[in-house]
N, C-alpha and C positions, 0 to 999 in steps of 0.2 A: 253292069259289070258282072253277069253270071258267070262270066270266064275266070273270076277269080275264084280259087274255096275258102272256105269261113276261116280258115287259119290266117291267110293272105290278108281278106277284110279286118282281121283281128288286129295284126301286127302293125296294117297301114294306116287304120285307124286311129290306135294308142300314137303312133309315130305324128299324125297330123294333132293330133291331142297336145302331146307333148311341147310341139313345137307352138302352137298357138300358148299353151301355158308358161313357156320360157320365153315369149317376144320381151324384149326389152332390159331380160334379166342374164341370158348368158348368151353371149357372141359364139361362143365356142362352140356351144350345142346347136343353135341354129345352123353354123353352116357345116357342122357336123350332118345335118336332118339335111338342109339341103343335097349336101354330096353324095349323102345314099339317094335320095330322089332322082336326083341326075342319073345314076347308074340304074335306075331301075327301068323297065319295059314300058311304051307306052301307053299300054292300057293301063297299068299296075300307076303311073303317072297322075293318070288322067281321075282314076279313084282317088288317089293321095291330095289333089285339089278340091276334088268333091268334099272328101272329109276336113281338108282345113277350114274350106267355106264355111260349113256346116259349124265348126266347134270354133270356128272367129267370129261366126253369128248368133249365138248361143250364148258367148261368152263374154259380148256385150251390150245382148240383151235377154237376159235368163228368163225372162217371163216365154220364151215361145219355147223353152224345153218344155 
């Protein structure tokens, strides 16, 4: 994902953050995160998956941060 710049990885990252830390807890904010996802480019997509994997795998199982 070199085509992004570090602002891009920043935002999309908190955003996949985010959303892995509200599963369960607000409907509204999820499909809020969803709906900007949808509207985004699909590389910028394809990173925003990378990062939920990454922080929904992390998050439940904190030993491999």
């Amino acid at each position: 994902m070199s085509d992004l710049t570090e602002k891009q990885k920043e935002f999309v990252d908190d955003l996949a953050m985010q959303q892995v830390n509200s599963m369960n807890n607000d409907d509204v904010f999820i499909h809020a995160v969803e709906q900007k996802v949808n509207e985004m480019e699909t590389h910028v997509k394809e990173y925003f998956h990378q990062r939920l994997h990454f922080h929904r795998k992390n998050k439940n199982n904190p030993s491999t941060k």
